[in-house]
C-alpha positions as CSV (number, residue, x, y, z in Angstrom):
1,X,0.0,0.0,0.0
2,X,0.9,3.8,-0.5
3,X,1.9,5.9,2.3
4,X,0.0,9.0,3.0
5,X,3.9,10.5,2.6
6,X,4.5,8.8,-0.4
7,X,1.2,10.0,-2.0
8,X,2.0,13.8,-0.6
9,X,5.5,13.8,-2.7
10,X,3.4,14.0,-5.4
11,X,0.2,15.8,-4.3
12,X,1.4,19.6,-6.0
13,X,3.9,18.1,-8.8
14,X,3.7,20.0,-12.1
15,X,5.3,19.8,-15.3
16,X,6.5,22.3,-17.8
17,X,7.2,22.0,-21.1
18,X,10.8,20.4,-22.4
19,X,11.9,23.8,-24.9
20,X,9.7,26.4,-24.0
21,X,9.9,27.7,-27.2
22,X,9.8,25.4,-29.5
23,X,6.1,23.9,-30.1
24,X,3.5,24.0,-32.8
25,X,0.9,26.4,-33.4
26,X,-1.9,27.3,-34.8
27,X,-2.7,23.2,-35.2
28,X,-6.2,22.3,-36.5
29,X,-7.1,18.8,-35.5
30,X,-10.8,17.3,-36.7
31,X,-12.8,16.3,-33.7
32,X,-15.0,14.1,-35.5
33,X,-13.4,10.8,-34.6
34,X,-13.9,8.6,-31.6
35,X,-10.3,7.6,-31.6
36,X,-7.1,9.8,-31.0
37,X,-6.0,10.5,-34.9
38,X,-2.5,11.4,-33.9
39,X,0.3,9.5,-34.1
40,X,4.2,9.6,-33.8
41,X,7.2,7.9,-34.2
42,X,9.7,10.2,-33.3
43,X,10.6,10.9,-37.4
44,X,7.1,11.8,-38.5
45,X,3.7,13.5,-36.9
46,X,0.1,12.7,-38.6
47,X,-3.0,14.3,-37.4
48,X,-6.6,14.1,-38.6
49,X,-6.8,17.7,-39.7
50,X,-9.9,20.2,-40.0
51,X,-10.5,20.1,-43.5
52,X,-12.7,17.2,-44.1
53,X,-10.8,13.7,-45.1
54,X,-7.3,15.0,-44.5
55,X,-4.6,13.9,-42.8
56,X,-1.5,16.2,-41.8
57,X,2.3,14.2,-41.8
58,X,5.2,16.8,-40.8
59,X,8.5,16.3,-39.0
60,X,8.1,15.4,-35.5
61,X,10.7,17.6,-34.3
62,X,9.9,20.6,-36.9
63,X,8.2,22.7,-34.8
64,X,6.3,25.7,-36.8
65,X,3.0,27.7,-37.0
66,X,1.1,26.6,-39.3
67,X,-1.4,28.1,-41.9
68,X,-3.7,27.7,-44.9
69,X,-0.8,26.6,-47.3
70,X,-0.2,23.3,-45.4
71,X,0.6,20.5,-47.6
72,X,-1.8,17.1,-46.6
73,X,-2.8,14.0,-48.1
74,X,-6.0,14.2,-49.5
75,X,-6.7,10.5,-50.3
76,X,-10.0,9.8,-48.3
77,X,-13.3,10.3,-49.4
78,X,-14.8,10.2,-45.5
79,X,-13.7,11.6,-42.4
80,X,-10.4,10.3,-41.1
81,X,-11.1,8.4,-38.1
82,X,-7.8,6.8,-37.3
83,X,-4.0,7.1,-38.2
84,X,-1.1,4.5,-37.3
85,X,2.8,4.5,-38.2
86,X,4.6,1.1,-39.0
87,X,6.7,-0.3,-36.0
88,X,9.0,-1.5,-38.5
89,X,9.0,1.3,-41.6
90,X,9.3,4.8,-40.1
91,X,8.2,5.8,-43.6
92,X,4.7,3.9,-43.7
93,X,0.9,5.1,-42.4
94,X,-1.9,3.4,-41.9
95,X,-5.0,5.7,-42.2
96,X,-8.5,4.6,-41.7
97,X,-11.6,6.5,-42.3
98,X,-15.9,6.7,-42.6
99,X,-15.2,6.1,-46.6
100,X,-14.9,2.0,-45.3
101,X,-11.3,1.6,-46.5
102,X,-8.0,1.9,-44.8
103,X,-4.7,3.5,-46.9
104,X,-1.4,2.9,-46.9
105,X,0.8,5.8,-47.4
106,X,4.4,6.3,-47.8
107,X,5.9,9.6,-46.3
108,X,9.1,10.6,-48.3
109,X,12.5,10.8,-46.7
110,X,11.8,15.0,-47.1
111,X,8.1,14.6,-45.7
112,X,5.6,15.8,-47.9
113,X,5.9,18.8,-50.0
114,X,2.8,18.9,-51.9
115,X,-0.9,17.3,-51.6
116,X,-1.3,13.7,-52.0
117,X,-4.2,12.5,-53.5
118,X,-2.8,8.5,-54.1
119,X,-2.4,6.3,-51.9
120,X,0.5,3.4,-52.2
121,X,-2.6,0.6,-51.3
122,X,-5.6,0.3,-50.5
123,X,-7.3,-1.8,-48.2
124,X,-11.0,-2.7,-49.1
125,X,-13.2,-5.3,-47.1
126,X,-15.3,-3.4,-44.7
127,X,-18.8,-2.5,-45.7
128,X,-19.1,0.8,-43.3
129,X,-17.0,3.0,-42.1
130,X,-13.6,1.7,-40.5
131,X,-12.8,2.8,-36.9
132,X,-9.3,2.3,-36.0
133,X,-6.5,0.7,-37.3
134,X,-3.2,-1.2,-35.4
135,X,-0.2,-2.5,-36.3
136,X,1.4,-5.9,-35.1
137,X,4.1,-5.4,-32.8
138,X,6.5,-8.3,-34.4
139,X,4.9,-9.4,-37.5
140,X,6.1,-7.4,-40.2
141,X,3.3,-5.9,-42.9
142,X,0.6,-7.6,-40.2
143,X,-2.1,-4.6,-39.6
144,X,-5.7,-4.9,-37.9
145,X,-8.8,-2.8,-38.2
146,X,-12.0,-2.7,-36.7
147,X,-15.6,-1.4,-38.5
148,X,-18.9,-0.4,-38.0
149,X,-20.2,-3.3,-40.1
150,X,-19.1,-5.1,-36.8
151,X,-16.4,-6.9,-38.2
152,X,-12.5,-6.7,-36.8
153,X,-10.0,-8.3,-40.1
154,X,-6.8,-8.6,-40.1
155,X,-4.4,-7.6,-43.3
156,X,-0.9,-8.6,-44.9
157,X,-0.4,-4.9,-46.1
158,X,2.2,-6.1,-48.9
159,X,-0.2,-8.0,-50.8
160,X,-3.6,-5.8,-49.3
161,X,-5.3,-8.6,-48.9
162,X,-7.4,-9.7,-46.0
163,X,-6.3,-12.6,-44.6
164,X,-8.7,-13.3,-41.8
165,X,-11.9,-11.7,-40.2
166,X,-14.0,-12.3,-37.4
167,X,-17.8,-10.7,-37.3
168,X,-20.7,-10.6,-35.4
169,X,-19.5,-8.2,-33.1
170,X,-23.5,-6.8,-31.3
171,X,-22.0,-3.6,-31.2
172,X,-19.3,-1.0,-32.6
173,X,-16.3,-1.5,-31.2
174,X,-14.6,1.3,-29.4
175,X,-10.5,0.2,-28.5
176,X,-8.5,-2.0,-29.9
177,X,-5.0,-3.5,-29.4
178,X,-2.1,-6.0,-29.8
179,X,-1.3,-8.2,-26.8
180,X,2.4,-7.5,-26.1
181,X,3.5,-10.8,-27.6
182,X,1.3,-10.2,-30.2
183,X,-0.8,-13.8,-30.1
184,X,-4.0,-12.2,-29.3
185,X,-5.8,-9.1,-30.2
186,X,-8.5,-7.3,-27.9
187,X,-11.3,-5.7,-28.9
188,X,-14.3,-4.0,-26.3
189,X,-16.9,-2.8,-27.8
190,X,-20.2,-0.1,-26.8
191,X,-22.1,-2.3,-23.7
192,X,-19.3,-3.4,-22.4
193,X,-18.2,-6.5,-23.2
194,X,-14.6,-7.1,-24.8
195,X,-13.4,-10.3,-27.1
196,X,-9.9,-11.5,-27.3
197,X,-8.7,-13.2,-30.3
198,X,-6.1,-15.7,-31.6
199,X,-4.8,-13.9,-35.3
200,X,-3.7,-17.9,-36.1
201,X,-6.7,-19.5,-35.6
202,X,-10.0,-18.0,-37.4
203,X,-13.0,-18.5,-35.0
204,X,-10.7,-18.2,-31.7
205,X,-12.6,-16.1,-29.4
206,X,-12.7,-15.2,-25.9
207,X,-15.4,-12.9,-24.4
208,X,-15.9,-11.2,-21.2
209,X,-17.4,-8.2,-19.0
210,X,-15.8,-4.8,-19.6
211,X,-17.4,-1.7,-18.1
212,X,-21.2,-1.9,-17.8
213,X,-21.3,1.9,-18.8
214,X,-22.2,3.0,-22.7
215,X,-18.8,2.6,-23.6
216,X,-15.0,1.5,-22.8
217,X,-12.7,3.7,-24.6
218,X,-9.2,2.5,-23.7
219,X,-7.3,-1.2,-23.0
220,X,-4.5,-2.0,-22.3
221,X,-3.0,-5.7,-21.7
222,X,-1.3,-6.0,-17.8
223,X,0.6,-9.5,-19.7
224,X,-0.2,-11.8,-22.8
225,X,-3.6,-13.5,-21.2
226,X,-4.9,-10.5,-19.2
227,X,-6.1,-7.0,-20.4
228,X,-7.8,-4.1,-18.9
229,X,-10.4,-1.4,-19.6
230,X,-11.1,2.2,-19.0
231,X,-14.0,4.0,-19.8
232,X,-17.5,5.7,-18.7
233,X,-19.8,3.6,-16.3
234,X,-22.9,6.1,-16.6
């Protein structure tokens, strides 16, 4: 147990920025997502931006104000509900969006310069519009996504094809994410309930009580058999 000292070191602790002048300004982030739609690896930055179905990349450390003249990617025809670097290709994005289709996208050395309008693949299976998107910690080109057709699929992104799916979820899912070993993938979904699935073995699925509230909106996994839940209980 915490002592009541221990828990005092830390009662007034602050935190103040690392350069106090270097930052970005005048950022426009869409709102109109459930999930986060930002994203960072340290090389690149991508952000769901304001104008409808776009998608900002710049240089994670290129700190700037920026205005009307930014240059985005322009590829969806919905808004852009999700956004996801490669653990293994600083270069490659994942983007998902209400258009039902995920994108591929890869960011020049330079970043990008001007618009972009064509994707490098295109991921096509859903039926409505795709939620959220997440990459396999140690399989290479392995990428999952989750839908409101209630379906969760997962994709080899070099060949776009759609390898395995699993449906029937009762209701839209709201997190998703890779076990740390990467054997099973966790999904919860609106009414709180959350599945756990083996990416090997199509029909492999686990189910549970999450929150009881109208929806769970993070997970995270305490080890490779166990994950847990945050969200809104009324």
């Amino acid at each position: 147990m915490v002592s009541t000292t221990e828990k005092n070191r830390f009662k007034f602790l602050g935190g103040e920025p690392t350069w106090s002048q270097k930052k970005f300004e005048s950022v426009a982030p869409s709102i109109a997502q459930e999930q986060d739609a930002i994203c960072s690896n340290g090389v690149f930055t991508a952000l769901a931006w304001s104008a409808t179905s776009t998608v900002a990349v710049f240089p994670a450390y290129g700190f700037r104000r920026f205005d009307n003249n930014i240059q985005l990617i322009k590829g969806h025809n919905g808004n852009i509900t999700d956004c996801a670097f490669s653990p293994f290709n600083d270069n490659l994005l994942a983007t998902t969006s209400e258009d039902g289709l995920a994108k591929l996208w890869v960011i020049p050395e330079e970043g990008i310069t001007s618009h972009v309008k064509e994707c490098d693949a295109e991921l096509k299976g859903h039926t409505k519009k795709v939620m959220a998107a997440s990459w396999h910690r140690t399989a290479e080109n392995t990428l999952a996504t989750h839908g409101a057709d209630g379906t969760v699929r997962i994709w080899d992104v070099e060949n776009a094809a759609n390898t395995m799916t699993y449906d029937g979820l009762p209701q839209i899912a709201t997190a998703m994410k890779w076990s740390p070993k990467g054997d099973r993938l966790g999904v919860v979904i609106k009414g709180g309930n959350m599945y756990s699935y083996d990416p090997r073995a199509q029909g492999s699925v686990q189910t549970g009580n999450a929150h009881t509230g109208p929806k769970a909106i993070k997970l995270a996994w305490l080890d490779d058999n166990f994950f847990m839940t945050s969200g809104f209980n009324k």
